[in-house]
Wavefront OBJ file of the C-alpha trace (Angstrom):
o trace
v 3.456 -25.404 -38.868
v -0.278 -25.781 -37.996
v -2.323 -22.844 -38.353
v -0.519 -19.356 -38.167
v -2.402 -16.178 -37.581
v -1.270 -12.495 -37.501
v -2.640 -11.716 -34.238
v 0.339 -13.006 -32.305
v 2.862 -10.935 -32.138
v 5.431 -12.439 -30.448
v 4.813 -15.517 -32.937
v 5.295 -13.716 -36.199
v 8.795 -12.661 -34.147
v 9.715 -15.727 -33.836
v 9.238 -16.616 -37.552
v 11.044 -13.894 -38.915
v 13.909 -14.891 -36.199
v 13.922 -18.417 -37.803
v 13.760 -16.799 -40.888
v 16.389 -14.386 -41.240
v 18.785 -17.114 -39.021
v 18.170 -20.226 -41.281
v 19.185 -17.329 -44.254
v 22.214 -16.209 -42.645
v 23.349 -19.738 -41.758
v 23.144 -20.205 -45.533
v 24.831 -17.762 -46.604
v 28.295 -15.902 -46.403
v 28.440 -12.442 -44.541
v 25.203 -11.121 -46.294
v 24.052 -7.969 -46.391
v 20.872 -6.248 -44.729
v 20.389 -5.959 -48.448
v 20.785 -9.920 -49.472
v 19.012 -10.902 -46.449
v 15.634 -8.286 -47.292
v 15.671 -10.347 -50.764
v 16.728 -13.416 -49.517
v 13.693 -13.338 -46.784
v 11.250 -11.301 -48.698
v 11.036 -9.417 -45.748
v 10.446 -5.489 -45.166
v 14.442 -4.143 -44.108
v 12.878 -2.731 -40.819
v 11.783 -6.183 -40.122
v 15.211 -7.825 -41.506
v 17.590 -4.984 -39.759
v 15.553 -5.127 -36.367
v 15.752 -9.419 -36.171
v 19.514 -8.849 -37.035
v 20.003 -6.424 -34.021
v 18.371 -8.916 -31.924
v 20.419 -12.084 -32.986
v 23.580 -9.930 -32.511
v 22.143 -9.374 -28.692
v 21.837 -13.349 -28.441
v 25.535 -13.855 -29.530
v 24.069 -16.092 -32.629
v 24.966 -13.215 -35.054
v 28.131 -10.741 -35.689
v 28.938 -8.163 -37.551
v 31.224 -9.118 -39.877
v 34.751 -7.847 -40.230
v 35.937 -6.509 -43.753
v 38.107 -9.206 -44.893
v 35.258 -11.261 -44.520
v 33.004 -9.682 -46.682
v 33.378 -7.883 -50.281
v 35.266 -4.962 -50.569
v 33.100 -1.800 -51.816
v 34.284 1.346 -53.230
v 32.770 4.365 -50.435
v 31.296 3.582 -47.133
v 30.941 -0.586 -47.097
v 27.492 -2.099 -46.386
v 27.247 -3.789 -43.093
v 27.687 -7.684 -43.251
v 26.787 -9.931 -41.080
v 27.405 -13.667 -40.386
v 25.859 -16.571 -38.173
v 28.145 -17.511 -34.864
v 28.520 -21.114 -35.710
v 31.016 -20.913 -32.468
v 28.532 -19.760 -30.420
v 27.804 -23.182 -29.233
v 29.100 -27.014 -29.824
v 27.831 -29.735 -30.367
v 28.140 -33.560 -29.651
v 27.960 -37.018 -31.518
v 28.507 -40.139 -29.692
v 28.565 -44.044 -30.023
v 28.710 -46.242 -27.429
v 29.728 -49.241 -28.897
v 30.707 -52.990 -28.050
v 34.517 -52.366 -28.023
v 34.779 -48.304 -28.370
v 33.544 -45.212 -27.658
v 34.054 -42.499 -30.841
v 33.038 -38.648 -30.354
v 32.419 -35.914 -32.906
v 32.450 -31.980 -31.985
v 30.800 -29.674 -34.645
v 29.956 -26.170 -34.175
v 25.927 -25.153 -34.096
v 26.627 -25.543 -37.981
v 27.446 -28.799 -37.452
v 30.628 -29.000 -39.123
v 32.977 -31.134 -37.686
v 35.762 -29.414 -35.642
v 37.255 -32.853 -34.025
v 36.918 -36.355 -33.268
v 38.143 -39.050 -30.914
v 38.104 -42.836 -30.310
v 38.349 -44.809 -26.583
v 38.410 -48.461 -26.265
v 36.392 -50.710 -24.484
v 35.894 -53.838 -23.116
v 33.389 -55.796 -24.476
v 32.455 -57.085 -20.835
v 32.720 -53.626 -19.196
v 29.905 -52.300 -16.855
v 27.168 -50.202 -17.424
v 29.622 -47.226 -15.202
v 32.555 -48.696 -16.757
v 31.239 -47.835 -20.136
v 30.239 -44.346 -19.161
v 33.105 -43.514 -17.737
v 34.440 -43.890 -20.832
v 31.992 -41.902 -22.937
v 32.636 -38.914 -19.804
v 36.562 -38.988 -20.682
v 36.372 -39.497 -24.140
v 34.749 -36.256 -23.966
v 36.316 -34.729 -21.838
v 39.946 -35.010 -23.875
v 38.189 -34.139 -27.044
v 36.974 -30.906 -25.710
v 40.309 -30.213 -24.107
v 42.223 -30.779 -27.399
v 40.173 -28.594 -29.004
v 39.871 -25.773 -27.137
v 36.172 -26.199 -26.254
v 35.115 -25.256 -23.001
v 32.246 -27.741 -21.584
v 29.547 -24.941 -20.326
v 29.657 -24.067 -24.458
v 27.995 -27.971 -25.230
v 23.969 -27.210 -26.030
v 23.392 -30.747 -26.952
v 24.547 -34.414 -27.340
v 23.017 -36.779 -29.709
v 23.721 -40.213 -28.625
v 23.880 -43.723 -30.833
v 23.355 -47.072 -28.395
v 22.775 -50.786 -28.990
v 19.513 -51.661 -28.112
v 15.412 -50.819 -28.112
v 15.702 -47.040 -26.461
v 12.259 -45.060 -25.789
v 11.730 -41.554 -26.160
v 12.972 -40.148 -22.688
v 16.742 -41.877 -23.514
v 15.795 -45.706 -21.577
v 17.148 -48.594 -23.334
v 14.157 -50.817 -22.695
v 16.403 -53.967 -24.142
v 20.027 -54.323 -25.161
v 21.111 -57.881 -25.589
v 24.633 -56.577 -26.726
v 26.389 -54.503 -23.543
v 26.485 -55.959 -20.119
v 23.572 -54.285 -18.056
v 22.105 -51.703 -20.640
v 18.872 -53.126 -20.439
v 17.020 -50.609 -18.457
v 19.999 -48.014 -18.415
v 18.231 -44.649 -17.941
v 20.480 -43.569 -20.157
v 19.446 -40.371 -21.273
v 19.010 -39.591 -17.462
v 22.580 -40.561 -16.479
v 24.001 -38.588 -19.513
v 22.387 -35.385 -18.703
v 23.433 -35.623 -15.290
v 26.897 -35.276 -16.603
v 26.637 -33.055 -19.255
v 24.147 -30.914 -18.342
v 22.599 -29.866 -21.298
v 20.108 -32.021 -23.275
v 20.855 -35.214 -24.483
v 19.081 -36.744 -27.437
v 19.552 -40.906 -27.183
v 18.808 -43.179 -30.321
v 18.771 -46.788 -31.647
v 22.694 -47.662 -33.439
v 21.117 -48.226 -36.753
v 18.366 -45.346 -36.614
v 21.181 -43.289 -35.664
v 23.458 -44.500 -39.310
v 20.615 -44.240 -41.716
v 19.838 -40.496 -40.495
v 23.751 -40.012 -41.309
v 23.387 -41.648 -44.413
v 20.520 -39.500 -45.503
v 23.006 -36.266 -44.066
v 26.221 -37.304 -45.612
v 26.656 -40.651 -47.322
v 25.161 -43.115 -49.349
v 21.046 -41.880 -48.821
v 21.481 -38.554 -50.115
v 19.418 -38.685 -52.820
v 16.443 -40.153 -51.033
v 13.846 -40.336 -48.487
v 13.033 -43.804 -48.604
v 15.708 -45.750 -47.419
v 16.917 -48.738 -44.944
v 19.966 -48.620 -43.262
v 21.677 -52.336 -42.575
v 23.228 -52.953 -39.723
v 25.063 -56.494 -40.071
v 26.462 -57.724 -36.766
v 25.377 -60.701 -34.331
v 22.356 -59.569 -34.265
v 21.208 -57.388 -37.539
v 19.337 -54.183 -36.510
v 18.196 -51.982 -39.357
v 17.411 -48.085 -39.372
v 14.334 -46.488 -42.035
v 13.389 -43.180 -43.044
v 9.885 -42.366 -44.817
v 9.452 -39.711 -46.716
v 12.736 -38.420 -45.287
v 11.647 -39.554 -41.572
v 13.090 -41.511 -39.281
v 10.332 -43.979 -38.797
v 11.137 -45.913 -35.056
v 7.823 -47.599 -34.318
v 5.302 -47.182 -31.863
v 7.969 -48.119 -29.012
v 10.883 -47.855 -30.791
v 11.731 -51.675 -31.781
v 11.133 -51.185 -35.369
v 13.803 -52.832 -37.936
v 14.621 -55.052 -35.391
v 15.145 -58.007 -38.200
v 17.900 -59.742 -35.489
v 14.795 -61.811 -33.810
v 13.177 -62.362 -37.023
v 14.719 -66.161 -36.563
v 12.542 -66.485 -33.523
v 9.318 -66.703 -35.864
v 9.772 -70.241 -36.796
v 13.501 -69.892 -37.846
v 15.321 -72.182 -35.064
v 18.381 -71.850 -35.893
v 20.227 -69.956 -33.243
v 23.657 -66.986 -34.328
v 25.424 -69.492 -32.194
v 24.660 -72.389 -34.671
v 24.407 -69.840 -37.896
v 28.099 -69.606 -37.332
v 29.476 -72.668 -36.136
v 32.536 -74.234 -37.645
v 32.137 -77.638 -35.813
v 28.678 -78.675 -35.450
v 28.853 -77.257 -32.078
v 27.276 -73.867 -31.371
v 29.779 -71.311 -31.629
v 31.197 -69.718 -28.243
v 31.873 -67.112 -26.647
v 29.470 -65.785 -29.666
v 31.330 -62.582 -29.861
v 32.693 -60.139 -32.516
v 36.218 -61.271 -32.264
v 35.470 -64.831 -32.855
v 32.538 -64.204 -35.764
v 35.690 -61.945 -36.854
v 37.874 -65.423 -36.863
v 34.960 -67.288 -38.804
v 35.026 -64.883 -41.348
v 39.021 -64.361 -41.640
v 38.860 -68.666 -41.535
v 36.629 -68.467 -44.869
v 38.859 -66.165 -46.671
v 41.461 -68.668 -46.018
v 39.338 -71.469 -47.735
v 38.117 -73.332 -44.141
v 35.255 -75.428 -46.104
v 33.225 -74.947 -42.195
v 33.982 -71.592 -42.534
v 32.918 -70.948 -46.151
v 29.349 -72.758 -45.445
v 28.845 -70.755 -41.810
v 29.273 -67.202 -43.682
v 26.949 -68.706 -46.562
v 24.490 -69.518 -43.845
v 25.092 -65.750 -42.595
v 24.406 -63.908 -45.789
v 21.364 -65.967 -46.578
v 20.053 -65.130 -42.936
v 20.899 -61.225 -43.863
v 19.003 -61.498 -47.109
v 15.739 -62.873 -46.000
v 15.873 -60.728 -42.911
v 16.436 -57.715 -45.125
v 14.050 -58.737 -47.946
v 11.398 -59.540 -45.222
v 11.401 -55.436 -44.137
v 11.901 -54.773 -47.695
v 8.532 -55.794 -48.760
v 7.224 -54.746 -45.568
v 9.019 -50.642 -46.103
v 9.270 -50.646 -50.154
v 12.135 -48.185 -49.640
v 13.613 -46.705 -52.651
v 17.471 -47.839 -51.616
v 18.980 -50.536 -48.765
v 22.182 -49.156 -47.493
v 24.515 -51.988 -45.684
v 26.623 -50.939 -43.177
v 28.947 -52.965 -40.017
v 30.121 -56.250 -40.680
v 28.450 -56.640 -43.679
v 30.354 -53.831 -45.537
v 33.586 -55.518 -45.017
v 32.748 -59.197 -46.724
v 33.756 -59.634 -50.100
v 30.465 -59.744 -52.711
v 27.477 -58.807 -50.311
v 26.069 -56.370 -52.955
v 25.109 -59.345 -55.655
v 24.012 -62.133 -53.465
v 22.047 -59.071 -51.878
v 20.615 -58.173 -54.696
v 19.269 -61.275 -56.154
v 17.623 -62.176 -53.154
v 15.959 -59.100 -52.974
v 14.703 -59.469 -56.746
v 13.568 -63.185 -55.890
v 11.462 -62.115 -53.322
v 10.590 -58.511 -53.343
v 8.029 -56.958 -56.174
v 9.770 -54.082 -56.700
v 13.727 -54.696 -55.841
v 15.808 -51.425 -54.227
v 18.854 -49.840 -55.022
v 21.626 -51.558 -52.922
v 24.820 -49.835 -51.752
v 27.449 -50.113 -49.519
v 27.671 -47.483 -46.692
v 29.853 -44.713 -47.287
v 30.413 -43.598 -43.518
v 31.751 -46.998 -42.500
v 33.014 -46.895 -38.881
v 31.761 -43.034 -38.856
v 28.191 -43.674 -39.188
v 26.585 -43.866 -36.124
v 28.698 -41.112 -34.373
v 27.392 -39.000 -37.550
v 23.792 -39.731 -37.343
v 24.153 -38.705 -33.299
v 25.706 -35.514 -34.192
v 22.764 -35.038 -36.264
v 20.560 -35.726 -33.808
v 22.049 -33.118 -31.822
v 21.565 -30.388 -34.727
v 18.690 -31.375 -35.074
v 17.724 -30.503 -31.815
v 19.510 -27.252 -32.076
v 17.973 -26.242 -35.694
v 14.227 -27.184 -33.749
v 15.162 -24.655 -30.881
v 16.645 -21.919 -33.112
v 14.236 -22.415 -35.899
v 11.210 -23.972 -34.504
v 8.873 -23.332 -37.844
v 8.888 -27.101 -39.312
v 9.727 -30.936 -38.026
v 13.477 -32.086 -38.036
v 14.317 -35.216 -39.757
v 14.968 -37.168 -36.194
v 11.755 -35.328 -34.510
v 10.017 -37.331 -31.950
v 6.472 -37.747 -31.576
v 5.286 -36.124 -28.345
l 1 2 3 4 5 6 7 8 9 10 11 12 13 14 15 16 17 18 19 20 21 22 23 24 25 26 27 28 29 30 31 32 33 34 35 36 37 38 39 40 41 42 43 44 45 46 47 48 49 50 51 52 53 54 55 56 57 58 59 60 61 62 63 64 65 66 67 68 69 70 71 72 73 74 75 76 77 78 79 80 81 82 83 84 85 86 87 88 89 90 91 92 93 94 95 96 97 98 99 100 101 102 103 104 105 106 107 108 109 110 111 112 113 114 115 116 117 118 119 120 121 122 123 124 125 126 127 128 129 130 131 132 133 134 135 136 137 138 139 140 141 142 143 144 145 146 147 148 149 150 151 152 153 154 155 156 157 158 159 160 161 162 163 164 165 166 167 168 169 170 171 172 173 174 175 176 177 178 179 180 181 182 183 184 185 186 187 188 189 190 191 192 193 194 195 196 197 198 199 200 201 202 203 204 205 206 207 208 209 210 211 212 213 214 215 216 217 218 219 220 221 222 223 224 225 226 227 228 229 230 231 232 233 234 235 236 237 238 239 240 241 242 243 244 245 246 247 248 249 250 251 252 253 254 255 256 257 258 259 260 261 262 263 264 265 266 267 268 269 270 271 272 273 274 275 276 277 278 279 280 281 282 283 284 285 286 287 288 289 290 291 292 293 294 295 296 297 298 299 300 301 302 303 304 305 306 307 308 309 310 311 312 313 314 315 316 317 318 319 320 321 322 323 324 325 326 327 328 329 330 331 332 333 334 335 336 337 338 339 340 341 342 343 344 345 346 347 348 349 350 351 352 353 354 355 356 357 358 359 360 361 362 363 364 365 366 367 368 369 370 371 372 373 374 375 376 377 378 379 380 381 382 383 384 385
């Protein structure tokens, strides 16, 4: 918070605001009562910030049902409007596009998938991130003015204003201003972040990182990409390339994906998902090229995880993408980690699966919302300025 005096009024407004919001968020039609112990605040203080959140359509007076009934005149309840506004997760992805809506709770109310083509345009692809929202909000209800903010997961190194700086996974992403271009079509803001940053923050919300603050999120693809939080922060790097453990080959480690997971002795191509997809479907089958190619994968994965391992000394590794669909991943994992780390993590599977990065977005956008409404401490997914 910094340092807080009492000679601002309008400050110590805005703290009891956040205060007396964040408690009626929390809890179910309370009371001016509940809320004045709740708070520890005086009930002039508590009854006047509840007049002005009604007047800002975050708060309503609740209706009888939705409070208990009292013998005599009932006390006034009140509840927090989580339909006051919507939010938005998204992930633009190789192949789809998938959308959450939540209200300013961040609850989910509804969700949708679009396909893609893997070689689709820069336009193309958000064309299909504009319908994809666009029938989401139309089956449920949700007019588009009511959006206050979209949290965004993308491929690729992306900077603070929303820029992928590099993408080496969607056809002309590098340099997409796409923060800029989303905002144009929304109009509200858009918050834009890193794939994997954007799974291990939904981890640490819903899934497998629950428990802890120190945590890496695995993202096994073509090119691994992994997501940390510190002390229950995402950590991104000065620039935003850290966990980047895809180009970790290119310190002295020749061998090229396209090699990694050849069949033939000849680099592997197109070097897509659908034919890594074939290796790996080839191996369950017994292919003895295929067997040794997925080998050479997961020992690639390991070191590249065990290398930011001893680097982060997080608490637990969550694996997520490709990774969480091959059979054993967890032991030979795990007794890599142990060879070469001095203190090995906890290793789990992700529990979001395909939901992951959508979920960490929608995050993203509460967190936004919680700073705005709130405003008294850092968000999880806070930028530095």
């Amino acid at each position: 918070m910094g340092q807080l005096t009492g000679g601002d009024p309008s400050l110590l407004r805005r703290i009891n605001s956040a205060v007396v919001l964040r408690a009626l968020r929390a809890a179910e039609a309370p009371t001016l009562t509940d809320l004045t112990r709740v708070t520890g605040l005086s009930r002039p203080t508590v009854e006047g910030v509840v007049e002005g959140l009604i007047g800002t359509g975050l708060v309503v007076e609740a209706g009888a049902e939705e409070g208990a009934r009292r013998q005599g005149r009932p006390a006034r309840r009140f509840r927090f409007r989580a339909e006051a506004g919507h939010l938005l997760g998204v992930e633009i992805g190789s192949h789809r596009i998938a959308v959450l809506l939540s209200g300013l709770d961040g609850r989910v109310i509804g969700a949708g998938t679009k396909e893609v083509a893997e070689t689709a345009s820069a336009d193309e692809r958000l064309e299909k991130v504009r319908t994809a929202v666009a029938d989401l909000l139309r089956k449920a209800g949700v007019p588009r003015d009511s959006l206050r903010v979209v949290g965004v997961g993308s491929p690729g190194i992306v900077e603070a204003d929303g820029t992928v700086r590099l993408c080496t996974a969607l056809p002309g992403w590098t340099g997409l201003p796409l923060g800029e271009r989303l905002r144009r079509s929304f109009r509200c803001p858009v918050q834009v972040e890193n794939d994997a940053n954007a799974a291990a923050v939904a981890e640490h919300w819903k899934g497998a990182a629950r428990d802890t603050d120190d945590m890496v999120f695995v993202m096994a693809g073509l090119s691994p990409g992994a997501g940390s939080l510190i002390g229950g922060r995402l950590h991104r790097g000065f620039g935003g390339a850290a966990g980047e453990i895809g180009a970790l080959h290119l310190l002295g480690r020749e061998v090229t994906p396209e090699r990694l997971l050849s069949t033939t002795g000849e680099p592997l191509h197109p070097l897509d998902e659908p034919a890594v997809t074939e290796v790996f479907a080839m191996a369950k089958r017994g292919d003895s090229g295929a067997v040794a190619a997925v080998e050479r994968f997961l020992q690639r994965l390991v070191h590249d995880v065990a290398a930011l391992v001893l680097a982060m000394d997080p608490e637990l590794v969550v694996v997520g993408g490709w990774a969480a669909g091959l059979d054993g991943i967890l032991e030979p994992l795990r007794r890599e980690l142990e060879r070469y780390c001095l203190r090995p993590p906890r290793v789990a599977l992700s529990l979001l699966g395909e939901a992951a990065v959508a979920t960490g977005a929608l995050r993203l956008a509460l967190d936004h919302v919680e700073e705005e409404l709130f405003a008294v401490e850092k968000t999880v997914t806070a930028r530095r300025r």
